[in-house]
N, C-alpha and C positions, 0 to 999 in steps of 0.2 A: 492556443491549446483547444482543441476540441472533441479527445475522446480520450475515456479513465477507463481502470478495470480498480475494482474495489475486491479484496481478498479479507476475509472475514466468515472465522465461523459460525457464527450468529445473526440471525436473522437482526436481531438488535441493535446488532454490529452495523450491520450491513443499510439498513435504517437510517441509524444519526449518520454515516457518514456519505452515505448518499446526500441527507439536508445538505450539510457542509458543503458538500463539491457542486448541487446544483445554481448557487450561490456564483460561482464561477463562469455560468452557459456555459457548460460543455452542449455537442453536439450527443454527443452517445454515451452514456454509462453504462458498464457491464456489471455481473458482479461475479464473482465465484466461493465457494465455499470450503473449498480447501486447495491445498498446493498444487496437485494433479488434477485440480479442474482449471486451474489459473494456466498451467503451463499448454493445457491445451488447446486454450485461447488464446494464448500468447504463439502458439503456434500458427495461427489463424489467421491473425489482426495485428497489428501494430495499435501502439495505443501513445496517447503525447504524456498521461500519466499513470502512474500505478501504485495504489495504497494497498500495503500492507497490515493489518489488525493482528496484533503478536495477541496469545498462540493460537496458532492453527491447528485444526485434527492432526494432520497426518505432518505435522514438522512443526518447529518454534517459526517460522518464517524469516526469520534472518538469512537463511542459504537462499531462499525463495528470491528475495529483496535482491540478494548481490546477482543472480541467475539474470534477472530482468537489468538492473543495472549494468550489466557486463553484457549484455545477448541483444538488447534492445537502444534508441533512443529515451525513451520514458523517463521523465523524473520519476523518481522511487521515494516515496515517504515510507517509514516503518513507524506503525505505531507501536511503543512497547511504555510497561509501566515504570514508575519513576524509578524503581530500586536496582532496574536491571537496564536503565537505559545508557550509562556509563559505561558499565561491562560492551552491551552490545554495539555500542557505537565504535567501539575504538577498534569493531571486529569488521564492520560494514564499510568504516568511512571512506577507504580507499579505494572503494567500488564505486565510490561516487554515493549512496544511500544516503537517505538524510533521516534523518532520527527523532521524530518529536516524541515526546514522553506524554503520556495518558495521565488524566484525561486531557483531552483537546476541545480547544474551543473556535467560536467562529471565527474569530480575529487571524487565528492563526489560517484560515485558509482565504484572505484578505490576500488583495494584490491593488 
């Protein structure tokens, strides 16, 4: 694996989970700040992974997640909070998406 796109509204967002994934060497990390910035770099690039931070400005990210999942190679992480991470999974999983629930920790981006 060597290049991520990080999707996240927040500067904050986008912050911890960059720590997280530089932990991994990637070669390249992107990042984008909403849906129609992600899609346009997805238009662009290919990427070996792509996180999702639920919600996004302009969508919950869920459609986002299955778009790349379905359009792309990319493992697709969606991060979403605990209450709603049931719900959304059972909407995402047959796109292939993989669902951790918020908050996340280092462990979990451990290989």
């Amino acid at each position: 694996m060597e290049t991520a796109l990080i999707v996240s509204s927040t500067d904050a967002g986008i912050k911890a989970l960059f720590a997280l994934l530089k932990g991994l060497h990637l070669r390249d990390i992107q990042f984008a700040m909403n849906s129609g910035e992600a899609r346009r770099r997805l238009a662009n690039q290919e990427y070996d992974l792509a996180v999702v931070n639920t919600p996004l400005r302009d969508e919950f990210g869920s459609d986002l997640a299955c778009h790349i999942a379905e359009s792309t190679t990319a493992g697709v992480l969606l991060l979403i909070k605990l209450e709603y991470a049931a719900e959304i999974n059972a909407k995402v999983e047959a796109s292939g998406v993989f669902v951790l629930e918020k908050p996340v920790s280092r462990s979990m981006f451990q290989y």
